[in-house]
DRENPA-230060 format. One record per atom (N, C-alpha, C): residue in one letter; x, y, z. Coordinates in steps of 0.05 Angstrom, whole numbers, plus 5000, padded with zeros to 4 digits. Layout:
N
aXYZ;...
***
This chain:
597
x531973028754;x528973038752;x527872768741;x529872608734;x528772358723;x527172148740;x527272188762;x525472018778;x523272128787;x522872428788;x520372588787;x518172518771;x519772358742;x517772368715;x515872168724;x515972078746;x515071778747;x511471958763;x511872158771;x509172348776;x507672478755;x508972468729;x506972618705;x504772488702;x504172278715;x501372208707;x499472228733;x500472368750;x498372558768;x497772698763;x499572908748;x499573148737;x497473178715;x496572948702;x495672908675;x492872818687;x492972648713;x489872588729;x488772858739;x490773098748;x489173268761;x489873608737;x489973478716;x490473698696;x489273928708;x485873978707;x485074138703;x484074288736;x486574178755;x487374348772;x489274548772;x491674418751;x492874588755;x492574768721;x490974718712;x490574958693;x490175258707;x488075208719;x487475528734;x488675668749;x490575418762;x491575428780;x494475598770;x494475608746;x497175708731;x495976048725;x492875988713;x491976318710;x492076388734;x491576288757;x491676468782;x494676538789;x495676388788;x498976398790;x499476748766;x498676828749;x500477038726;x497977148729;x495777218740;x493677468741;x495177488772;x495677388796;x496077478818;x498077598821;x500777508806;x503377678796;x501577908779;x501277978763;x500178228748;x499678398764;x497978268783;x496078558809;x497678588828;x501278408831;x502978458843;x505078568833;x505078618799;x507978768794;x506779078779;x504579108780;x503879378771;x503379598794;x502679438819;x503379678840;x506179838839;x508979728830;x511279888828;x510680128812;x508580108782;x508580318767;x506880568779;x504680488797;x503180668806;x505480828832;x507080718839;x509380818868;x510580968848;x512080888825;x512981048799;x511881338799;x509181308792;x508481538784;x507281728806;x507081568829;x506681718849;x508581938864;x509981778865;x513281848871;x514582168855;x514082068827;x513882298807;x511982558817;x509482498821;x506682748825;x508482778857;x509382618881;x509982818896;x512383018897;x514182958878;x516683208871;x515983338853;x513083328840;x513183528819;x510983768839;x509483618852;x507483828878;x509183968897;x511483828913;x512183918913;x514284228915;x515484148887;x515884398883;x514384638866;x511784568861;x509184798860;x508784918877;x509084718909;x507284818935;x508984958938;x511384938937;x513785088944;x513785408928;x513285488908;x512785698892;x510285818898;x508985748910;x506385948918;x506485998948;x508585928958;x508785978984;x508286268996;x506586299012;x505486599015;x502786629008;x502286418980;x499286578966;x497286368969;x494386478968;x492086368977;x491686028963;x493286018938;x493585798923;x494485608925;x495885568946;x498085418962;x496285188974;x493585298987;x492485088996;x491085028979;x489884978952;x488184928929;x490984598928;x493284778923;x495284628913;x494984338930;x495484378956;x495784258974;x493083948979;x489684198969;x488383898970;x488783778952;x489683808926;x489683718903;x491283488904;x493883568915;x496583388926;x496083138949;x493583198955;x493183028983;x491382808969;x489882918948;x487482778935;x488482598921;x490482668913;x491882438883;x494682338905;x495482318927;x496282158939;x494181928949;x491482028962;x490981868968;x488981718951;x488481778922;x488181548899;x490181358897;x491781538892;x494681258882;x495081038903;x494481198934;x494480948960;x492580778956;x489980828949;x486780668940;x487880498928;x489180568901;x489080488883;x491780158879;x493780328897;x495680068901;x494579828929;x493379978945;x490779788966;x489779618957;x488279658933;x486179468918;x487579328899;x490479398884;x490379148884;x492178968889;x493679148904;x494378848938;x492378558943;x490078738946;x487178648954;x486478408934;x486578468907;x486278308883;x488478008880;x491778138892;x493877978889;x492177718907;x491377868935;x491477708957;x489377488950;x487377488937;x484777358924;x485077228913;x487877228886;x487877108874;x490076888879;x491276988900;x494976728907;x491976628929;x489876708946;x488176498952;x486976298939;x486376368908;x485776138891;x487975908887;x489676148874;x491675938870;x492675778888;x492975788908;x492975528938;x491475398936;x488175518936;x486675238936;x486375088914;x487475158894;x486774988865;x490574798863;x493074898875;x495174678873;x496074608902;x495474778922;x495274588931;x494174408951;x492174368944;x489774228940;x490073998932;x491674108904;x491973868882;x493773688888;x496873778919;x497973598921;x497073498937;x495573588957;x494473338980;x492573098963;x491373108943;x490672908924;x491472738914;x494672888907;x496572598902;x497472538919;x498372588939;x498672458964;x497472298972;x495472258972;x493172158983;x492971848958;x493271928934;x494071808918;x496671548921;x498671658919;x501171578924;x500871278950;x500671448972;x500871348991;x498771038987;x495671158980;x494370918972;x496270708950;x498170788927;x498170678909;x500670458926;x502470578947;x504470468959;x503970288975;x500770248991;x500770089009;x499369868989;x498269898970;x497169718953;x498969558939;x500869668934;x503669588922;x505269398944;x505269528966;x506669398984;x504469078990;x502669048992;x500468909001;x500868568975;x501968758949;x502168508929;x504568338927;x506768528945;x509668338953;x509068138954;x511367968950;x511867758968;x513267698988;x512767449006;x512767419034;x516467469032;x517967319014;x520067419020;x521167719020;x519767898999;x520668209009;x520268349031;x518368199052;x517968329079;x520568229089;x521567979080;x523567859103;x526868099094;x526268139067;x528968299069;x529068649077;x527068679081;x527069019085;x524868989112;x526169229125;x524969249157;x522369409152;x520369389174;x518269539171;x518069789184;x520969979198;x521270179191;x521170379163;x523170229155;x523970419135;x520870349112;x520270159108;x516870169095;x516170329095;x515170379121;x512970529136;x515470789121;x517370909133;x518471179125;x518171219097;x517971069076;x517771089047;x515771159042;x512871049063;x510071129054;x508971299067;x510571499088;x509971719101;x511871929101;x514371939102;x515972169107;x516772189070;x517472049063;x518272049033;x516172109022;x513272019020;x511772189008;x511272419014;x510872459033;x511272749049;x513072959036;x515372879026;x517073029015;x516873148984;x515572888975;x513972888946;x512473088950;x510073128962;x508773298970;x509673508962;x511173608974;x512373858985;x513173978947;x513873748937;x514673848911;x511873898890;x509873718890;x508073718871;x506573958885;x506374088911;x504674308917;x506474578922;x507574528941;x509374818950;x510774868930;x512874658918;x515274738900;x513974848882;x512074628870;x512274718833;x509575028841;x508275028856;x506675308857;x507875518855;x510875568880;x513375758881;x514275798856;x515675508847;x516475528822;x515675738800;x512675678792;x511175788773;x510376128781;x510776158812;x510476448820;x512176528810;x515176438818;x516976548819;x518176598789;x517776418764;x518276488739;x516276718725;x513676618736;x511676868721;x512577118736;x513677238761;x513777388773;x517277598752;x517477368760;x521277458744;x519977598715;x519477378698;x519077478668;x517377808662;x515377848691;x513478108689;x515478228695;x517078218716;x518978498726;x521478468718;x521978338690;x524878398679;x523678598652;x520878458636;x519678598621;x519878878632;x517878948652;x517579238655;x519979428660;x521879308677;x524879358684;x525979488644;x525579258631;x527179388606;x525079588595;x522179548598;x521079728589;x520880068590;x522380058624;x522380348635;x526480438625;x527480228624;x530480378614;x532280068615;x533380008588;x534279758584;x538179798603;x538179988604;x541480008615;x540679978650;x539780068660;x539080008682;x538879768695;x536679738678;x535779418679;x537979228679;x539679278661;x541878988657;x543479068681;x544379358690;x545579378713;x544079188737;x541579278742;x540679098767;x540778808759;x540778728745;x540778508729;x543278278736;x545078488734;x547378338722;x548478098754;x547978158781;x548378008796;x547777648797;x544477698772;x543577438772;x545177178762;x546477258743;x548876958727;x549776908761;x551276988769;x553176908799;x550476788805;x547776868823;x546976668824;x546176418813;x545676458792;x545176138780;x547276028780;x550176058772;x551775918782;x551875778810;x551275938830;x551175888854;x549175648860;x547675678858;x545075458854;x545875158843;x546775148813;x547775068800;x549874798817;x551974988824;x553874908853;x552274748862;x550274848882;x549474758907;x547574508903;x546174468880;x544574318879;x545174038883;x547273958864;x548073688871;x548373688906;x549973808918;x550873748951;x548073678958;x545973888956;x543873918972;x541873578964;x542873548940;x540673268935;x542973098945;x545972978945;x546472848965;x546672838986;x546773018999;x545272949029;x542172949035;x540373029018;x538072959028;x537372609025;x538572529007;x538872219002;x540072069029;x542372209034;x543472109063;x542172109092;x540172279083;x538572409115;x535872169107;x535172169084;x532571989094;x533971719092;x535371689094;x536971379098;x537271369123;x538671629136;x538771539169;x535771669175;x534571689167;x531471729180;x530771459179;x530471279159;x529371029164;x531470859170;x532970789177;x533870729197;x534570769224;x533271039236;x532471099257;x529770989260;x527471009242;x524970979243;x524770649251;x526970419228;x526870219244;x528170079274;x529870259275;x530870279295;x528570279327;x526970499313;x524470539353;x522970339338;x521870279314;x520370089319;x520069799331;x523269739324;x523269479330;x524469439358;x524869659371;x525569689405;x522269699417;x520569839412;x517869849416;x516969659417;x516569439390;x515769199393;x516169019414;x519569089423;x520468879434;x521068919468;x519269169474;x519269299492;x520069109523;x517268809523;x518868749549;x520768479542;x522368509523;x524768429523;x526568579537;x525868869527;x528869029538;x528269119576;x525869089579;x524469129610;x525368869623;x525168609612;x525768399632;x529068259634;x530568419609;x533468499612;x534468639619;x533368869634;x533469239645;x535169299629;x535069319596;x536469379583;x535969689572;x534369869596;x533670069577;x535470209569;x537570319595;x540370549584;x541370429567;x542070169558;x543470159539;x542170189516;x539370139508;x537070229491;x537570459484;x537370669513;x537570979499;x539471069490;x542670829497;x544670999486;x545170949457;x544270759458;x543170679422;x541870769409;x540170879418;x537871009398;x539271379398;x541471409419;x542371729426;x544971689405;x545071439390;x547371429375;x545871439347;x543971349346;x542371369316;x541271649309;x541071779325;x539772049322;x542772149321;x544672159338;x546872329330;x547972229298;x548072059286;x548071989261;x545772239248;x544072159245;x541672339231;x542472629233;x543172709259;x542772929263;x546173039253;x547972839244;x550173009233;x549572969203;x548372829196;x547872899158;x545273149155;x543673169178;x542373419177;x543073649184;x546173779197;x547473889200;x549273959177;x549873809161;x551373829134;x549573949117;x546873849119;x544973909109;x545074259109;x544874369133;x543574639142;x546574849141;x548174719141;x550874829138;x550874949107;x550374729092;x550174749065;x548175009058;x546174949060;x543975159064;x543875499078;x545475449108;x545275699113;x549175939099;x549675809083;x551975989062;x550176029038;x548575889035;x547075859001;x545376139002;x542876129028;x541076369025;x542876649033;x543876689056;x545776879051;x546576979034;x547576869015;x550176978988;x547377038965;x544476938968;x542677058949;x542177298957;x541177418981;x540477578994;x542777838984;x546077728990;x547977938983;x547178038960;x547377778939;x547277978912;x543878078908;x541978018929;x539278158910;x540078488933;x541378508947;x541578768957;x544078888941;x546178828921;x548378798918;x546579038885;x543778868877;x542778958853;x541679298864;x540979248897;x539479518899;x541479748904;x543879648912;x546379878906;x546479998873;x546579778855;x547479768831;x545880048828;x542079958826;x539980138816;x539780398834;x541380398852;x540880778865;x543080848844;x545980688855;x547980898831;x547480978808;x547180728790;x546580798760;x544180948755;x542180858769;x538781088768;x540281308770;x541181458793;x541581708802;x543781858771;x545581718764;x547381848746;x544681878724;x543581758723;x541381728699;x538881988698;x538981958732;x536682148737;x537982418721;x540782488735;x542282778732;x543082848699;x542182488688;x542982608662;x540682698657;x537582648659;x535282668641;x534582458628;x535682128639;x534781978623;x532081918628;x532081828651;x529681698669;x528781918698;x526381938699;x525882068725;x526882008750;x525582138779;x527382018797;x524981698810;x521381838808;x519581648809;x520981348796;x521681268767;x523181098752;x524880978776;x526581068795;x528380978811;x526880848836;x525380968845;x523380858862;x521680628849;x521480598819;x519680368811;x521580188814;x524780178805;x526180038804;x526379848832;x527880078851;x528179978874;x525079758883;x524079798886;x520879668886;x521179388873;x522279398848;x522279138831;x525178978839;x526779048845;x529078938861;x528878808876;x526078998903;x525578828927;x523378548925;x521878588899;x519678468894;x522278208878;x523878198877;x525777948870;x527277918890;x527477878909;x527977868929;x526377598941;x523377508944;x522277338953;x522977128936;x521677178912;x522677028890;x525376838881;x527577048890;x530176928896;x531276718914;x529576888939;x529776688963;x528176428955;x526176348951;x523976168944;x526076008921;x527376128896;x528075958880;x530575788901;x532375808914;x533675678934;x531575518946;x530175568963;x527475408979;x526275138963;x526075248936;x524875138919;x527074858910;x529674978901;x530874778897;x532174598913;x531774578937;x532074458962;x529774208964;x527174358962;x524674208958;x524773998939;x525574088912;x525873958888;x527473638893;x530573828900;x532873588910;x531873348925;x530173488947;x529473348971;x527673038967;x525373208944;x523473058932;x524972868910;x526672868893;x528172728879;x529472568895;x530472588908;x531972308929;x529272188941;x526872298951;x524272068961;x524271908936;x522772108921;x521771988902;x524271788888;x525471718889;x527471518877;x527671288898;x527271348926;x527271128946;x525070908937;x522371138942;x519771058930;x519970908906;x521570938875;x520770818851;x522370548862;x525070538881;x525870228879;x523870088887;x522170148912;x519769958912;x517269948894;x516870088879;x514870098865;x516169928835;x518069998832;x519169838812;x519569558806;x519069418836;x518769118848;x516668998838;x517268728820;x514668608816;x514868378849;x512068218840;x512268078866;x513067758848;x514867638873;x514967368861;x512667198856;x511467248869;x509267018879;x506667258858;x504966998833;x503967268819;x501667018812;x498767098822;x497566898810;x497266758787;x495066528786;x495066418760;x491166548750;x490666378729;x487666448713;x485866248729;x486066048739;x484165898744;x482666048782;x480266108778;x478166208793;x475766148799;x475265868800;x472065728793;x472065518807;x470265548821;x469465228829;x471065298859;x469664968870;x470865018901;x472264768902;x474864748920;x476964568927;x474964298935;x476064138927;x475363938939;x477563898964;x480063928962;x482163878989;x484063678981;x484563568951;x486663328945;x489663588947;x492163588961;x494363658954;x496463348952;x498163408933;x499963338930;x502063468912;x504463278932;x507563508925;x508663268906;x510163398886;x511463248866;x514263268867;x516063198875;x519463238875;x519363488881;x518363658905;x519563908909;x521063888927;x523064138915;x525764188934;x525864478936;x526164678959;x526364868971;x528864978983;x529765168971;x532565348979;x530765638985;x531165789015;x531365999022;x532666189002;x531666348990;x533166528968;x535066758994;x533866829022;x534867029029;x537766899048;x537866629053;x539066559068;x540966219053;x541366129030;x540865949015;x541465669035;x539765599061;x539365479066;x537865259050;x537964989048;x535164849026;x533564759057;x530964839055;x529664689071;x527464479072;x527564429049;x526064139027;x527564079011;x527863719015;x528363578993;x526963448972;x526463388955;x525863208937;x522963138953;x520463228957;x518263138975;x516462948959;x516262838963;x513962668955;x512062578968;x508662628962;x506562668980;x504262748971;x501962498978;x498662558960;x498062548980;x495762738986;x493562789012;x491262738999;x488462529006;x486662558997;x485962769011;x482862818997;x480163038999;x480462949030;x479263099049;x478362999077;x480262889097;x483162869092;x484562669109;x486162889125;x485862809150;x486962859168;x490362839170;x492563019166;x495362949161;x495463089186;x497662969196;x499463089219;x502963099206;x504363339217;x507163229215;x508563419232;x511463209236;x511963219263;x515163209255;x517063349271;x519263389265;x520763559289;x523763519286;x524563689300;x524763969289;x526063999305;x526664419295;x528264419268;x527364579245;x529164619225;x529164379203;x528064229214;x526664009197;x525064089171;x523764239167;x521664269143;x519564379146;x518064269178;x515564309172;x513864519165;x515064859173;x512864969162;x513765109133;x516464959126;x516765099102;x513764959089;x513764709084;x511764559070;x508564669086;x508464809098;x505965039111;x506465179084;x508465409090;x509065659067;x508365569044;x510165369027;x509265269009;x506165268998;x504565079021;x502265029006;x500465229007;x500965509026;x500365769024;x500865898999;x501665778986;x504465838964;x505566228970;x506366208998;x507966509006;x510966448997;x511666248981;x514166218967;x513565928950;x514365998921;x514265818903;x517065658900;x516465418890;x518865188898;x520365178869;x523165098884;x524765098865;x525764858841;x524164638856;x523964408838;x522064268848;x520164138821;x517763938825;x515564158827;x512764118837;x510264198832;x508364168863;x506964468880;x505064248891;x501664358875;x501464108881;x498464138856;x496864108890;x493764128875;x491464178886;x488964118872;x488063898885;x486063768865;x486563678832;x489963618832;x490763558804;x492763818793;x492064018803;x492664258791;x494264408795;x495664518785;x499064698791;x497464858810;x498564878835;x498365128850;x498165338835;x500565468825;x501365588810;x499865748783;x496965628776;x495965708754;x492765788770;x493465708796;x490965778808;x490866078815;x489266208827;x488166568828;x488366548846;x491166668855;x491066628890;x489566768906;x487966978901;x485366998926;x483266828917;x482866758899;x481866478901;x481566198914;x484666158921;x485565968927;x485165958953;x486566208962;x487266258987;x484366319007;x483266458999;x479466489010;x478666239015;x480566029004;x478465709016;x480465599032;x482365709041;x484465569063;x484565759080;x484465519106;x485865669134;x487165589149;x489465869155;x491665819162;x491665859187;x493265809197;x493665869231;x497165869237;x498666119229;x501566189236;x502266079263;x505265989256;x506065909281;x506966129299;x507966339294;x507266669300;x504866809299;x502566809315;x499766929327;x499367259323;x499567339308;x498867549294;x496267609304;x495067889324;x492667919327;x492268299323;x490968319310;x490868639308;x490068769330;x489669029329;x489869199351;x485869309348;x485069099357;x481769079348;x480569039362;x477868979359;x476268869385;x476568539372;x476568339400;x476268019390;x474367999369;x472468119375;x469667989346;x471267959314;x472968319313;x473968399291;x475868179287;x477268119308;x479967949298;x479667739293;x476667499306;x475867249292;x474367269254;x473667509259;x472067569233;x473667729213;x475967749213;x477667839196;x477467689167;x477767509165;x476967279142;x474367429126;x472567519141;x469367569125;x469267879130;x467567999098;x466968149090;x464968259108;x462668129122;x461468169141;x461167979155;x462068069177;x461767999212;x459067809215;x459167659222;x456567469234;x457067439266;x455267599282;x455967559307;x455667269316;x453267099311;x453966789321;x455666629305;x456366709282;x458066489272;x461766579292;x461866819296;x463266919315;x463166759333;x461466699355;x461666599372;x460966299369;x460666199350;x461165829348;x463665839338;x465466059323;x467865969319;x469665979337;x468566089364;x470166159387;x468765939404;x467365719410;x466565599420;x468965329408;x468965289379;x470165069365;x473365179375;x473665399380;x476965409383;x477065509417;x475465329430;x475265309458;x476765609475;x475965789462;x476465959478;x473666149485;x471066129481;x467966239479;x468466359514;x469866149531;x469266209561;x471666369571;x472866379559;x475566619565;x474766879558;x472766899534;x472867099520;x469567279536;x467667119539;x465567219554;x466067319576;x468267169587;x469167239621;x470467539624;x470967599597;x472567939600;x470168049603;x470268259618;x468668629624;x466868669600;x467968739569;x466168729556;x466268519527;x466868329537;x466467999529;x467668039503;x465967959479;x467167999443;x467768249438;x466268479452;x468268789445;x471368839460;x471268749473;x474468759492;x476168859463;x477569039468;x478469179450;x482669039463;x483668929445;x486568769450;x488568969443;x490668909452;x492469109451;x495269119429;x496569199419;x497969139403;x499368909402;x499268719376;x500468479370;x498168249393;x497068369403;x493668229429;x495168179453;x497068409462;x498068329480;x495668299502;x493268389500;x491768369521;x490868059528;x491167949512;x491467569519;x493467459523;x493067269537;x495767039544;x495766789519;x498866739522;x499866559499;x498066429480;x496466279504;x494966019491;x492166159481;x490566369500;x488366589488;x489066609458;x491266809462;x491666829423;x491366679403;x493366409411;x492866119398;x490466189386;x488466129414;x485866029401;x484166199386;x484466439393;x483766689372;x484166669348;x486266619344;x487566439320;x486666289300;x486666099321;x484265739307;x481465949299;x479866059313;x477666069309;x477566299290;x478766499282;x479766729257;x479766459227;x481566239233;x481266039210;x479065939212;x477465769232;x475065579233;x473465749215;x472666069226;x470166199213;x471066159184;x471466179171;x472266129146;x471065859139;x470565759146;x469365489139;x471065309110;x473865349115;x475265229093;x474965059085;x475865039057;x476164689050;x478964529061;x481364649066;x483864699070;x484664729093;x485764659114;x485764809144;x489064679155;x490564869160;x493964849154;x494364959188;x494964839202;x494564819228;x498464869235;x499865069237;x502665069243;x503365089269;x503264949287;x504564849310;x502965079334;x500565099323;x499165249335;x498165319360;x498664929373;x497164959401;x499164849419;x502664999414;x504164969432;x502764989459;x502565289461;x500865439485;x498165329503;x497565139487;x495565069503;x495164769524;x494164789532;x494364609557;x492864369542;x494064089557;x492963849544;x490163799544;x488963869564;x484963839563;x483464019537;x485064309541;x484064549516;x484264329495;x486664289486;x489164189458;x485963869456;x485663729476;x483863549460;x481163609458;x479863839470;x477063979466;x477164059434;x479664219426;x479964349397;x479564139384;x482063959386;x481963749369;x479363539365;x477263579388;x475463389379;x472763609365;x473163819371;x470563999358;x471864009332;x475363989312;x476363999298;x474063779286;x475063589296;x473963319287;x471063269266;x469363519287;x466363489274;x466763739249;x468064019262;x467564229235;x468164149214;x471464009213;x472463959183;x472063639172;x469863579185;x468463379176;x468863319142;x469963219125;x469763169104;x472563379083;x473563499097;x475563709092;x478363739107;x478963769085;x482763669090;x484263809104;x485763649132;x487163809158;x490063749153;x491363939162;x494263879165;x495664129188;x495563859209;x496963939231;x500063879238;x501964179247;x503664049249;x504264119276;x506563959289;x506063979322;x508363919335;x508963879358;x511863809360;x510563569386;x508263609400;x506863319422;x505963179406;x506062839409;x505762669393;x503062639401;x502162769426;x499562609432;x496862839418;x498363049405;x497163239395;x495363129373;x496662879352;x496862719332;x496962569325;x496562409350;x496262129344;x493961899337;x491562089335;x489162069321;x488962079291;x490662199276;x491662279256;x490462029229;x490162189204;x489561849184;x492261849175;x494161959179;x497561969172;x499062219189;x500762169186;x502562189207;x506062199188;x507162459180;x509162519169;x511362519196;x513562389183;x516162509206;x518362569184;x519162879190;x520263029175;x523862899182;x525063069174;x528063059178;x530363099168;x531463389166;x533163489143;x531763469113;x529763609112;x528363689090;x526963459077;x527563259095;x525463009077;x523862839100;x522362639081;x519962509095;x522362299105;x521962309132;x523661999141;x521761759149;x519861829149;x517061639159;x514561689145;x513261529151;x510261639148;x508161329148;x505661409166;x504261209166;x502261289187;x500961079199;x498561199224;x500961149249;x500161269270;x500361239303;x501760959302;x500160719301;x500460499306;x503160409289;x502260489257;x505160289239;x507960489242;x507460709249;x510060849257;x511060739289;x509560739307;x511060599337;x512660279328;x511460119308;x511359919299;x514159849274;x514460179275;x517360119251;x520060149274;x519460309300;x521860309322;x523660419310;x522560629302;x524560879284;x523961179308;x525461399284;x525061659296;x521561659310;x520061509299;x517661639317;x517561559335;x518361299340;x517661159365;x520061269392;x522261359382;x523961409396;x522661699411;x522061859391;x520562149403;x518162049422;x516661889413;x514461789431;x515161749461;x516561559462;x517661449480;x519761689508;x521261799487;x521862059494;x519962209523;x517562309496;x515762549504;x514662429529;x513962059537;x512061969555;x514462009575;x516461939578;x518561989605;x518362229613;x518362459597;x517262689597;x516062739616;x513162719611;x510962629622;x510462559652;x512262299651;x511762229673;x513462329692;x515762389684;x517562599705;x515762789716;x514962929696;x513363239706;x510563109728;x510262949722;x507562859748;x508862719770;x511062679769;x512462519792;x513162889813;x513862969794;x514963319809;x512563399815;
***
């Protein structure tokens, strides 16, 4: 139960649900364990009528006898009717008052998890799949659920229910009682047994649940990968191998389970042998009536649900203890990346890096060396590198989606680091070299950045990121509703969706990651020259892998195994007859091949 505890302070937010919710719980048992006494004494008035009716047989009194016998049967029927009637009213409160109370924390939880999840850092996405996430913040709470409403309501039935009908049980004859009684030790032992199995494999089953869960997700994603490899049969025999996984720890599961309820059931019928024998010797002595045996039997069967339910219950319990323990390792996660106090004022756009050096924590690749690098306010940087070179670690970085492992990058003088990163970050824009577009209408997806939507600033930021005439040309122009990850656009579309999601933002900061692969050379210098006028006075950094993307540039970085191997304008880099000039030179043969074809 130790990872349960980590819910007492729901319990303590929705106290005064489950206060009543407890009186309804032991007034609804009451109006359910005193119907046995009225069967009791009913039971009794019909063997004592009769054998009255029986002795006047012949005489006119017989039928006096007879309505009399009919009348006080059918009180005692009224009378156990109503309050059936009462039980049923009040286990209706008690539902809507717990559980009620668990869809609240649920609702709770789930908010508290995606909020939690939302303050990670960029590296905890990279080590855990967004299956099993997603299963932590839906099927695992789900299971929680199941315990803060169904279990602990059962629970509390099922103890207030026991404590009334062991009371009345000793009240009507204490030898009896321990007779029907006595089956219960074997069960709690039994329980006892079972519990541990039943919480290790529920631990094992939501393990292969989320890893089934990431499993379709990331086939889904990758859908026409596996379509333009006709890789589906082998897809399904993969995914027909992950479910047979699942489905043999949920087999262990149910195996476990269906010997457990069984063997309760034996002994709660095992107790109703006990109470005819011993009642009956009891009856013949004169201890107890024969009505008494009929209350018994009654209270035997009325432990019977109860019994069953405490199994149910502890299954629930188990089940919920392995979520909820999945759930605390992530919740237990601080995030690396944790802002600083400073929140005032607006960027002017000075960055500079001080001796930073960068090691991959998940992969200990280093992918910065020793950097050294002042950007004024307003200047235009480009940098340019091969693959694996650096460049968008030093993107990440000045995102700060991972803090460096040696040296500083400041910002306007100032530790990144002490800055309030939605602070920070609300005045920079980014543009991933992976195009991220939600499943939205275009308006929503350029205006994601702002609190409220400006339809023309919408559409000048889609004019500046030269896509305004792509996007009018669709059926229903800025509502065109895009399809998951925007598959409803082509490569270079997205791109620019992209650019113009950052432009509206009107940054001081604008971190450009190899963004306009996709786009064609006429687009690529339309952007770049409406670039030219927006961030007028405000600091760009483009990085790119076409030289001609950047060669306008007020500097011009050439990366290379984690360090600066160059740097200068267009001109003094062709002029040093180094790596840039060689790529230059390169890219124009390039060039001219492809126009000769």
């Amino acid at each position: 139960m130790k990872h349960l505890r980590y819910l007492n302070k729901y319990f303590y937010k929705y106290k005064w649900w489950i206060v009543p919710g407890v009186f309804f719980v032991i007034i609804s048992n009451i109006f359910g364990v005193v119907p046995a006494q009225v069967i009791g004494f009913a039971f009794n008035l019909i063997t004592e009528n009769l054998s009255i009716y029986k002795l006047f047989a012949g005489f006119d009194r017989q039928e006096i006898v007879y309505d009399i016998f009919s009348a006080g049967l059918l009180y005692f029927g009224t009378v156990v009717l109503v309050l059936y009637l009462l039980r049923g009213l009040f286990m209706f409160f008690m539902r809507q008052t717990l559980i009620l109370m668990s869809r609240h924390i649920e609702f709770d939880m789930k908010n508290e998890i995606y909020a939690h999840y939302q303050e990670l850092s960029l590296g905890f996405y990279r080590r855990n799949n967004t299956g099993d996430l997603m299963n932590r913040a839906t099927e695992d709470v789900n299971r929680v659920r199941m315990y803060v409403g169904p279990a602990i309501m059962y629970a509390l039935n099922t103890a207030v229910q026991v404590v009334l009908i062991v009371y009345f049980m000793f009240n009507v004859n204490g030898t009896l009682a321990l007779y029907s009684l006595a089956p219960l030790p074997v069960l709690v032992l039994t329980i006892y047994y079972v519990n541990t199995g039943i919480h290790d494999k529920s631990e094992k089953i939501q393990q292969r649940l989320s890893s089934l869960s990431a499993f379709v997700q990331e086939r889904l994603s990758g859908i026409r990968v596996i379509k333009s490899y006709v890789r589906e049969a082998q897809t399904r025999e993969a995914f027909a191998l992950q479910s047979e996984h699942y489905k043999g720890e949920s087999m262990k599961l149910v195996r476990l389970q269906a010997l457990f309820y069984p063997a309760m059931l034996l002994l709660v019928g095992l107790s109703t042998i006990l109470t005819v024998y011993i009642g009956g010797r009891q009856v013949i002595n004169g201890s107890i009536s024969a009505g008494n045996i009929a209350e018994f039997i009654v209270y035997v069967n009325q432990l019977t649900f109860p019994v069953t339910m405490l199994g149910w219950v502890t299954t629930l319990i188990q089940r919920a203890a392995a979520s909820q323990k999945r759930i605390n390792e992530f919740l237990q996660l601080r995030p690396d990346i944790t802002g600083g106090t400073i929140a005032s004022g607006t960027l002017e756009g000075g960055i500079e890096f001080k001796n930073v050096s960068f090691t991959y924590p998940d992969t200990g690749i280093q992918a910065i060396r020793d950097i050294n690098l002042k950007i004024r306010p307003g200047q235009f940087v480009a940098i340019i590198g091969r693959t694996g070179s650096g460049k968008s670690t030093l993107a990440n970085l000045l995102m700060r989606m991972y803090d460096t492992d040696q040296g500083m990058v400041c910002i306007d003088g100032t530790d990144i680091r002490e800055r309030d990163l939605q602070h920070y970050r609300s005045q920079v824009g980014f543009v991933p070299q992976e195009v991220f577009l939600f499943s939205d209408t275009i308006t929503n997806n350029i205006a994601f950045g702002l609190d409220q939507p400006d339809q023309e600033a919408v559409r000048n930021a889609a004019k500046n990121a030269a896509v305004y005439q792509n996007i009018v040309a669709f059926e229903h122009g800025f509502e065109t509703m895009l399809g998951e990850r925007g598959i409803t656009l082509s490569g270079g579309q997205k791109q620019r969706v992209s650019i113009a999601r950052a432009l509206i933002k009107e940054p001081r900061i604008l971190v450009f990651d190899d963004c306009l692969s996709a786009v064609d050379t006429k687009t690529e210098e339309e952007i770049l020259g409406n670039l030219g006028h927006v961030m007028k006075g405000k600091t760009t950094l483009l990085i790119a892998h076409r030289i001609s993307t950047i060669k306008n540039a007020d500097l011009i970085l050439v990366l290379e195994n984690g360090q600066i191997k160059e740097q200068g304008t267009h001109a003094e880099l062709l002029g040093l007859n180094g790596s840039y000039a060689e790529m230059y030179t390169s890219q124009l043969l390039e060039e001219e091949e492809s126009k000769i074809k």
